[in-house]
C-alpha positions as CSV (number, residue, x, y, z in Angstrom):
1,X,0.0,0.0,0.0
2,X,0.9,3.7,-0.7
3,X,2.3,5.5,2.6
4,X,2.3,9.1,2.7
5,X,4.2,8.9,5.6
6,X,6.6,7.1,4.2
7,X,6.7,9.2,1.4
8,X,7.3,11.9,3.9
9,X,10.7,10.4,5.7
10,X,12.0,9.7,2.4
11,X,11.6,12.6,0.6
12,X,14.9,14.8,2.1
13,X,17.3,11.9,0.3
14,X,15.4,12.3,-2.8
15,X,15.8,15.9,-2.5
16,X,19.2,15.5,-2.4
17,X,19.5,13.2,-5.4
18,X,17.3,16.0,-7.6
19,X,20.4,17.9,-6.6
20,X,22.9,16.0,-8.2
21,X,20.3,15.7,-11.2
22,X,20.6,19.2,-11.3
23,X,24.0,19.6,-11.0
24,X,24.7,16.8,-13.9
25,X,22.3,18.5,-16.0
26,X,24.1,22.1,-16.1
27,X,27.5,20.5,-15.9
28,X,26.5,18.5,-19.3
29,X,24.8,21.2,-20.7
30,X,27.3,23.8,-20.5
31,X,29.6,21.1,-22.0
32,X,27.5,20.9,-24.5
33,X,27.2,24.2,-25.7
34,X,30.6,24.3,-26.2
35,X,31.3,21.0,-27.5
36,X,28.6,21.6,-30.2
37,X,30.2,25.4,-31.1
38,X,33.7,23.0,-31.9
39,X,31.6,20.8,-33.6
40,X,29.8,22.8,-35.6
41,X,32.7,25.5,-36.5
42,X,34.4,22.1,-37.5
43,X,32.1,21.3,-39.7
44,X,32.1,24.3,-41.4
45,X,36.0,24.2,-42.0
46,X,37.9,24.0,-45.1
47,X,40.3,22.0,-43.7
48,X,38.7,18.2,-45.1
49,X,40.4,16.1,-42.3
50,X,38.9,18.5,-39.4
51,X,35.7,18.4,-41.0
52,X,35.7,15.0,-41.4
53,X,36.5,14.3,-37.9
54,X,34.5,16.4,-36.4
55,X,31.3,14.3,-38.8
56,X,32.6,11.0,-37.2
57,X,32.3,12.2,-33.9
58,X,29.2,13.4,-34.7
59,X,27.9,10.4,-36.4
60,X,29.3,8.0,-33.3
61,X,27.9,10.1,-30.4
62,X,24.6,9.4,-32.2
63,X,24.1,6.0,-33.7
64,X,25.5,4.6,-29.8
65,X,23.3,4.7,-26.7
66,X,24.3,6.9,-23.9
67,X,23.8,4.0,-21.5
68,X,27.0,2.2,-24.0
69,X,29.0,5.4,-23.6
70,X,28.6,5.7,-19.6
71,X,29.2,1.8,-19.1
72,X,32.5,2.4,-21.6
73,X,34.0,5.5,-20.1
74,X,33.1,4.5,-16.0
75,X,34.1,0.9,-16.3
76,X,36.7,0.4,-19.2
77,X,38.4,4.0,-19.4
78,X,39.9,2.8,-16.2
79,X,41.5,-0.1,-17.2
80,X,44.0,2.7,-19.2
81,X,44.6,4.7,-16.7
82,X,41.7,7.2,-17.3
83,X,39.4,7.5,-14.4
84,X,37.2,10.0,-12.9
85,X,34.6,9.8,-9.7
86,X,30.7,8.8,-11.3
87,X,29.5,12.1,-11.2
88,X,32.4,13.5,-13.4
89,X,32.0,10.6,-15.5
90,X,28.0,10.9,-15.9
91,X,28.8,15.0,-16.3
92,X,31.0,14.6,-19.2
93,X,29.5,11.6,-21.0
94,X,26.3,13.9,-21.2
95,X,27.8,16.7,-22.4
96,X,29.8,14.9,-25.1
97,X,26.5,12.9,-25.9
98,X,24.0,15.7,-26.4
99,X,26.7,18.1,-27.8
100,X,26.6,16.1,-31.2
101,X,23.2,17.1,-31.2
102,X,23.2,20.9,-30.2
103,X,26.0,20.8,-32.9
104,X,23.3,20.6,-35.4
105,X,21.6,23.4,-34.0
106,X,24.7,25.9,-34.1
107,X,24.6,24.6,-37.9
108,X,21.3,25.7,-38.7
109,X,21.3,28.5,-37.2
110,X,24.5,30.1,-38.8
111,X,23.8,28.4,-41.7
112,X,20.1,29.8,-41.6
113,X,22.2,33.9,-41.6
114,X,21.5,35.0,-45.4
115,X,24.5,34.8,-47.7
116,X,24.0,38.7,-48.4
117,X,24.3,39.5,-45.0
118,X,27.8,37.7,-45.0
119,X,29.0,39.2,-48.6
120,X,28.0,42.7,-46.9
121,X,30.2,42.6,-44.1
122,X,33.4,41.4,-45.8
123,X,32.3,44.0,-48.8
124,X,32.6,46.7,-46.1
125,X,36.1,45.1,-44.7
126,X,34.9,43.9,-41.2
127,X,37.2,41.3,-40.0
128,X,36.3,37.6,-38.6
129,X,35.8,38.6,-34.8
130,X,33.5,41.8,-35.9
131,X,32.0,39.9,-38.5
132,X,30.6,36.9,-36.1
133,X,29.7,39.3,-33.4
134,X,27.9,42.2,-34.7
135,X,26.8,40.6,-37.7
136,X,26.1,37.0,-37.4
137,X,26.1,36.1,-34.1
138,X,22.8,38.7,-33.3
139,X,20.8,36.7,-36.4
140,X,21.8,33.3,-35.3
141,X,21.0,33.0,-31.7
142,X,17.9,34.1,-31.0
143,X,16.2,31.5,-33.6
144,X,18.5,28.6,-31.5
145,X,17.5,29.6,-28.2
146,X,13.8,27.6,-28.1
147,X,15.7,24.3,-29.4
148,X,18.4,24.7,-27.0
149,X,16.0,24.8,-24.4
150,X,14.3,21.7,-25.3
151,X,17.8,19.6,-25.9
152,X,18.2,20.9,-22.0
153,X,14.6,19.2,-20.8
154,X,15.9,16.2,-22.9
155,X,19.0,15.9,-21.2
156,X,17.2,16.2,-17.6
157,X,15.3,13.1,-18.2
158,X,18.3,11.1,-19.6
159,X,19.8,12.0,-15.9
160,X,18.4,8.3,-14.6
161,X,20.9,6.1,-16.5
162,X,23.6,7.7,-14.4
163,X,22.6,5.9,-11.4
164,X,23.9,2.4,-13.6
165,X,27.2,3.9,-13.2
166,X,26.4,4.4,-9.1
167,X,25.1,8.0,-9.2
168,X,23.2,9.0,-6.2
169,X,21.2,11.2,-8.5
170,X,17.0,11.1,-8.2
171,X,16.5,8.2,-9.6
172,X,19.8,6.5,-7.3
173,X,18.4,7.9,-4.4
174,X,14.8,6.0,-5.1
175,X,16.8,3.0,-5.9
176,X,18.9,3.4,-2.7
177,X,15.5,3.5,-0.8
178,X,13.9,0.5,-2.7
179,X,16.6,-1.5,-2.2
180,X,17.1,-1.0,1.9
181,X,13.4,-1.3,2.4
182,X,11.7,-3.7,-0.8
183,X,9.3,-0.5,-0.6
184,X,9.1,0.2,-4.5
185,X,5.5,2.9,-4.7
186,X,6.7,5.8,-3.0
187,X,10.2,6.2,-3.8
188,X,9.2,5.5,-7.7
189,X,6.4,7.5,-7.9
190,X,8.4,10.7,-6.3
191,X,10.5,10.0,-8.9
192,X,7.7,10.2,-11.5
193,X,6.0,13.3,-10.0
194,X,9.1,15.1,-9.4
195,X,10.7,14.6,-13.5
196,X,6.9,15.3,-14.7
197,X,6.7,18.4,-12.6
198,X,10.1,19.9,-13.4
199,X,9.8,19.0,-16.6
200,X,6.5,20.5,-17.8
201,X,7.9,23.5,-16.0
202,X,10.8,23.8,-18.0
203,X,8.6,23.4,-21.3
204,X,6.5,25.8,-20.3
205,X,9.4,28.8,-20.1
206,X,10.8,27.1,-23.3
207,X,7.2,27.6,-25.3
208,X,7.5,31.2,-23.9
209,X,10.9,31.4,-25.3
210,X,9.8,29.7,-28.5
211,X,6.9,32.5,-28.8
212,X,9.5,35.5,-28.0
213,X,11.9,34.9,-30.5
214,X,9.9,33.3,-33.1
215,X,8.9,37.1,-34.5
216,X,12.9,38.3,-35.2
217,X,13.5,36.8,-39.1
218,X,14.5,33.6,-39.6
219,X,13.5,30.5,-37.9
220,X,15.4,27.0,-37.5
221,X,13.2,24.1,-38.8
222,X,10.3,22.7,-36.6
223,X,11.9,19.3,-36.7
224,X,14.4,21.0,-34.3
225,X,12.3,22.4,-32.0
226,X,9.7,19.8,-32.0
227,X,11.6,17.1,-32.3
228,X,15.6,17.7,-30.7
229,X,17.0,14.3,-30.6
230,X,15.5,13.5,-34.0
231,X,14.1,10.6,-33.1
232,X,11.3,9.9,-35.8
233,X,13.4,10.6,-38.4
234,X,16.0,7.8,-36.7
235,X,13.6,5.7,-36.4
236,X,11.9,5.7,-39.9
């Protein structure tokens, strides 16, 4: 049976573990961001082995499950003398993981600035750093801004398959408490109200964001927005 009390006594260690989802989300995220800048600027390059490169990262970090990557780096990395606590380890496989995708984002949107407005600043002499922030740089963000947000919702609920690498995150701390007390209803459904809740929170300031900066020009495609990960399109 479902014990509110219980729910009650256990609800400071899940608190705790929504921290360290937390902190694993940022941590990733802001690996991300620039990952995917090195990514995409790689892509862009003239230089054929860089770009290349840069494509088969790309092209690994997707077509492999995250869950593959955080068993490789927390279990078999070590073996070579590589090895970082499971927090660093979850931290860094998410931002490596998710910043193939937000790559694609930087891509659209620079690619999305129109070819004019490039030929008109090097017709007038600016140079590169000018050029990217005064020109390019104030066209191409705001239209990235709403998928950005969602790849960070998507990367808060792929926070769970840390705890297979022994993260005490929300979804270790519930396992924690199932595991000491065979009590699986409480701990599991806090974890189900807590990811819903923060989650449709998130969306909601997203769709705001979405709304704001959908009126200045250009827009990425929907399949971006809608549809991050690009998982239908994986899928078909």
């Amino acid at each position: 049976m479902f014990s509110f009390e219980f729910l009650i006594q256990i609800l400071p260690q899940l608190l705790r573990g929504l921290l360290v989802t937390v902190e694993a989300t940022f941590g990733g995220f802001a690996l991300a961001l620039i990952i995917g800048l090195i990514l995409a600027l790689g892509r862009r390059s003239k230089n054929m082995p860089l770009r290349l490169s840069c494509g088969g990262y790309i092209a690994f970090m997707r077509c492999t499950p995250l869950l593959v990557q955080l068993y490789f780096a927390f279990y078999v990395l070590p073996s070579f003398g590589i090895r970082f606590s499971a927090l660093a380890t979850g931290t860094l496989c998410l931002g490596l993981h998710i910043g193939a995708y937000i790559a694609e984002v930087y891509r659209a949107g620079i690619e999305g600035v129109a070819r004019g407005q490039w030929e008109a600043a090097l017709a007038i002499g600016l140079k590169p750093l000018p050029l990217w922030l005064k020109v390019i740089l104030p066209q191409a963000v705001p239209p990235m801004i709403p998928p950005l947000g969602n790849y960070l919702i998507g990367l808060f609920k792929e926070t769970p398959l840390l705890a297979a690498i022994t993260v005490v995150d929300l979804f270790g701390a519930a396992n924690n408490v199932a595991g000491l007390t065979y009590r699986y209803n409480e701990p599991y459904t806090a974890v189900t109200v807590i990811l819903l809740s923060v989650s449709l929170m998130a969306a909601y300031f997203v769709r705001k964001l979405e709304r704001r900066f959908s009126t200045r020009g250009m827009k990425l495609p929907r399949s971006l927005i809608n549809d991050p990960l690009n998982i239908r399109s994986e899928q078909g």
